[in-house]
C-alpha positions as CSV (number, residue, x, y, z in Angstrom):
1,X,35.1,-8.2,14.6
2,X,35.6,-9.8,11.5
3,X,35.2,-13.9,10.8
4,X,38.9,-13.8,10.0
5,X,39.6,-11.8,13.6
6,X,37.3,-14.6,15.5
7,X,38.8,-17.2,13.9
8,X,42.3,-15.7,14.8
9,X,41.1,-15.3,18.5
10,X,39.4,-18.8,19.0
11,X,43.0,-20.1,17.7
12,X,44.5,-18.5,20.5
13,X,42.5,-20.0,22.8
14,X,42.9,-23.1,22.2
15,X,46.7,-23.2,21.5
16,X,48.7,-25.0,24.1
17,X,52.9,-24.5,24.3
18,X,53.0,-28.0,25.7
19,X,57.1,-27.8,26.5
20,X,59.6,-24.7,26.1
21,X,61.6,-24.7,23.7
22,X,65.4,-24.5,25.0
23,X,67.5,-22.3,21.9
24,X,70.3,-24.7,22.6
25,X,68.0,-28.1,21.8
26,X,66.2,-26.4,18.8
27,X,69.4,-25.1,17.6
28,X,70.8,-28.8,17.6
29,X,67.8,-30.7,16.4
30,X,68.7,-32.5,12.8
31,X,65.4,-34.3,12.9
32,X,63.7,-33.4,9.5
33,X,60.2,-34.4,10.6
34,X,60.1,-31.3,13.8
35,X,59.5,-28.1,12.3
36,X,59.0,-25.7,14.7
37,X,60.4,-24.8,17.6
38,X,58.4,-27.0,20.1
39,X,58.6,-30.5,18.0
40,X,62.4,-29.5,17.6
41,X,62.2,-29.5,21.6
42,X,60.5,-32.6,22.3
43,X,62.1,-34.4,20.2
44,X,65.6,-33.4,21.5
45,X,64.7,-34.1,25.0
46,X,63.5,-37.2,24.0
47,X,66.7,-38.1,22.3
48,X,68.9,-37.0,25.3
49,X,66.5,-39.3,27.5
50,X,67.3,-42.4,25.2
51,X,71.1,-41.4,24.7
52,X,71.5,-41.9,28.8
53,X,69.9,-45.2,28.0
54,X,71.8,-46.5,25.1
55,X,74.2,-44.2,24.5
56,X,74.9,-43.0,20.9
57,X,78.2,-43.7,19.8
58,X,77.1,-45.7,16.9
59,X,74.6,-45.9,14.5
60,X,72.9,-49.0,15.5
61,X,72.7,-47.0,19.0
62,X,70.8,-44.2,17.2
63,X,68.9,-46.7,15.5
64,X,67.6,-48.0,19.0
65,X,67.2,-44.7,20.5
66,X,64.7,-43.5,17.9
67,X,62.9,-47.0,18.5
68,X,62.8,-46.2,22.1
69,X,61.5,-42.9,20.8
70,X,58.7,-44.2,18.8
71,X,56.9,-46.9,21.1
72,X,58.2,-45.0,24.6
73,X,59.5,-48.5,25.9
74,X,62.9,-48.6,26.7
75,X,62.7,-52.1,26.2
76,X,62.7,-52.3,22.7
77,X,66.5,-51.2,22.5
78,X,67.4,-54.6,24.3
79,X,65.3,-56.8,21.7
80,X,66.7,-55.2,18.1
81,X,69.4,-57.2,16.2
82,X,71.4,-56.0,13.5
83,X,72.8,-58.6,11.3
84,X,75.5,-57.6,8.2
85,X,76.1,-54.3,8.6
86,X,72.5,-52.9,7.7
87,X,73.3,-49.4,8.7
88,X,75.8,-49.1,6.2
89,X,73.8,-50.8,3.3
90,X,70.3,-49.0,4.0
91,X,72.3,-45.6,3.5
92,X,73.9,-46.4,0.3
93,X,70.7,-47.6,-0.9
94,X,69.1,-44.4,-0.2
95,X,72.2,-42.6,-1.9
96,X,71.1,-44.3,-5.0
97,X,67.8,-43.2,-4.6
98,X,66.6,-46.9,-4.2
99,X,63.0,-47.7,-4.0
100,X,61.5,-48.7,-0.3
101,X,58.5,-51.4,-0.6
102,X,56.6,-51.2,2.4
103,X,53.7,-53.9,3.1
104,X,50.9,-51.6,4.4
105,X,50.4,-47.4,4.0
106,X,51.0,-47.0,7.7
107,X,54.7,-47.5,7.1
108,X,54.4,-45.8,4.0
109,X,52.8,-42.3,6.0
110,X,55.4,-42.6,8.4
111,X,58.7,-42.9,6.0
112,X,60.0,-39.0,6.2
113,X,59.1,-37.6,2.8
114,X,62.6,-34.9,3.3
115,X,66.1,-35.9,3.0
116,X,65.7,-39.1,0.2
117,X,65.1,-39.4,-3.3
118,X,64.1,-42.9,-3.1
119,X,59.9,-43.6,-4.0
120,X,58.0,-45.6,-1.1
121,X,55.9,-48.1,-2.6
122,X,52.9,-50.0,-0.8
123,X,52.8,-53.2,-1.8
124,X,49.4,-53.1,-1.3
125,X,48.6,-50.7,-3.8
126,X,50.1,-53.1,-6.5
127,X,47.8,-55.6,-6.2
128,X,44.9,-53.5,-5.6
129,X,41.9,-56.0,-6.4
130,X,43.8,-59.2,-4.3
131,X,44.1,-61.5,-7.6
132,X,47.3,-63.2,-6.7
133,X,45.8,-63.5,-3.0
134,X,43.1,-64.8,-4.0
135,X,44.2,-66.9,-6.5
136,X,46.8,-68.6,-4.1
137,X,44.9,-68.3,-0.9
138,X,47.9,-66.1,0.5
139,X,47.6,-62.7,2.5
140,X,46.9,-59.6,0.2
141,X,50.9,-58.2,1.7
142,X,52.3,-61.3,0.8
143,X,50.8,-60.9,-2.7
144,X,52.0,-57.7,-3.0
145,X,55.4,-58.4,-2.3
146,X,55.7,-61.5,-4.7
147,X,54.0,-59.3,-7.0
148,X,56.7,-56.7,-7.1
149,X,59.6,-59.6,-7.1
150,X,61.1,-58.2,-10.2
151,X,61.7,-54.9,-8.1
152,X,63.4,-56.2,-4.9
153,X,67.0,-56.6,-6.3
154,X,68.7,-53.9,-4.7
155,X,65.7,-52.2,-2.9
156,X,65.0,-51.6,0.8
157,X,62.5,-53.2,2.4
158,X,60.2,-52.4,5.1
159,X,57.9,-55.0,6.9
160,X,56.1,-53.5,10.1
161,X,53.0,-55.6,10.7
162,X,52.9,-58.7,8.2
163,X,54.3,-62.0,9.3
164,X,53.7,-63.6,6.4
165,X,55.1,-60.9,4.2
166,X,58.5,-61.4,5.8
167,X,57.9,-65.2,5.1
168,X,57.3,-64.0,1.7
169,X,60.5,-62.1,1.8
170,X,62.4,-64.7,2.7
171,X,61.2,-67.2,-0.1
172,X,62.2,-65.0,-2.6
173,X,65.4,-64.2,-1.2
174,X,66.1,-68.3,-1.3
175,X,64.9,-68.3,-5.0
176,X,68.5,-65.5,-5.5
177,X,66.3,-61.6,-4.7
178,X,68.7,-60.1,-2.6
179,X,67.5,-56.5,-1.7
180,X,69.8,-54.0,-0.2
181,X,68.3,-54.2,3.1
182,X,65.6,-55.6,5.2
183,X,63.6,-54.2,8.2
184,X,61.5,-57.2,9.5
185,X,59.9,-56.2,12.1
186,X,56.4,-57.6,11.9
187,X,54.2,-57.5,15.4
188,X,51.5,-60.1,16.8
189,X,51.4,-63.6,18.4
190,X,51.2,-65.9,15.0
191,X,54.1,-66.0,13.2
192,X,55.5,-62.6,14.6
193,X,58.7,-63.8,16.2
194,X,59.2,-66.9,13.6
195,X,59.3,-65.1,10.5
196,X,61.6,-62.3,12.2
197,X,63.9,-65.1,12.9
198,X,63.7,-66.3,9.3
199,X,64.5,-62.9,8.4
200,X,67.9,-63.4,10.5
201,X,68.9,-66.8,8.8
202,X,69.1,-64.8,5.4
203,X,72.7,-64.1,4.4
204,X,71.7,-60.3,4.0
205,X,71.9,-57.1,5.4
206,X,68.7,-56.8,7.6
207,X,67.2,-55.0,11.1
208,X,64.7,-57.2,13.1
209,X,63.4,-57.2,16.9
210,X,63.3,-60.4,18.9
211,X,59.7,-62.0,20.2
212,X,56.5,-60.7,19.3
213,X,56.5,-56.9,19.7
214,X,57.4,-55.1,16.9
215,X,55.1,-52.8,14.8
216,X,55.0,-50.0,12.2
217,X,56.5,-47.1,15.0
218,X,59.9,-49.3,14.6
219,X,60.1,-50.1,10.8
220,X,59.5,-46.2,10.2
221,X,61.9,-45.4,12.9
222,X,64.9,-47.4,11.4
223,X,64.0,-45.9,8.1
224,X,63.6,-42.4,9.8
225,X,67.1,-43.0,11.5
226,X,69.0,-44.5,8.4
227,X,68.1,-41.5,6.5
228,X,69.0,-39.3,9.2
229,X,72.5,-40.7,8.9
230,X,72.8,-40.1,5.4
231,X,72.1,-36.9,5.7
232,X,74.4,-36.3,8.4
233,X,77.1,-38.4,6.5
234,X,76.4,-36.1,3.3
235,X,77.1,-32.7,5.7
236,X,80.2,-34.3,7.0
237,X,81.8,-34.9,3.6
């Protein structure tokens, strides 16, 4: 046997089918991130799961299934707040091909890469030696998004773990930056569910959670969502 054949064969044993695959679910799957036919399958099941739940004759009710989806806590439908239509503004953002600033690369992995034009910038990664952090004592995300000010007009933006970049977020929103959209949903005990409710008190379009869960698996998921619903707006027309 070749090293090519064993390698083939130890594959095989240790592939797992974990769920079957119904034709019906992987035929209706639309979720760009499940390529074959077993992620088409879990995800669909988990979908009908969180339809029963929520239900899904709206966006904002897709939005809350996915978040269901992400952190398996039903829960976190009951806590999200949508305040000026920020369905309908994330998706003509991402129609323009808008940029998405993100405050750490965890968010940035888990943006879908597939059905968007728009780049997905860490703010991190534009301060990469912490000068302005440094300089003004500030957290290295809250840096990075004052440090990309002249590039928020207009853009999305996604905050899954930094309070104080939401706080950040906000200032610059008072000082006339309006981007297109905000996801604020920043996670912890300090400053979590305070700068979240800042993020509300902005006259702008913007999807937070209530308290202090939160976390990256529900900014990417109201990404992931809103530009599933472009997409599916875009086959429709």
């Amino acid at each position: 046997m070749t090293t090519e054949e064993k390698n083939g064969q130890e594959l095989e044993n240790l592939v797992e089918i974990t769920m079957e695959a119904e034709p019906e679910l992987v035929e209706m799957c639309r979720d760009m991130g499940a390529q074959t036919e077993e992620a088409k399958a879990i995800y669909m099941t988990s979908r009908r799961i969180a339809s029963k739940l929520v239900g899904d004759d709206s966006p904002q009710g897709r939005v809350r299934q996915r978040c269901m989806i992400s952190t398996g806590d039903p829960e976190v439908a009951e806590i999200m707040r949508f305040k000026n239509d920020p369905i309908k503004a994330g998706v003509e953002a991402i129609k323009k091909g808008a940029p998405i600033f993100v405050d750490i690369n965890m968010v940035k992995a888990g943006v879908t890469k597939k059905g968007h034009d728009c780049p997905v910038i860490c703010v991190l990664d534009e301060d990469k030696d912490a000068q302005i952090a440094h300089k003004y004592g500030i957290t290295r995300t809250a840096a990075g998004f004052l440090n990309c000010r002249d590039r928020l007009e207009g853009a999305i933006v996604a905050i899954g773990n930094a309070p104080s970049a939401a706080f950040a977020v906000c200032r610059m929103i008072d000082h006339g930056i309006k981007p297109a959209l905000v996801i604020g949903t920043p996670v912890g005990f300090v400053n979590s569910a305070e700068s979240k409710e800042e993020v509300r008190k902005r006259d702008i379009p913007s999807i937070t959670c209530v308290g202090t869960r939160g976390g990256t698996p529900i900014a990417v998921a109201c990404v992931n969502e809103i530009v599933a619903i472009k997409r599916d707006e875009e086959t429709c027309d």
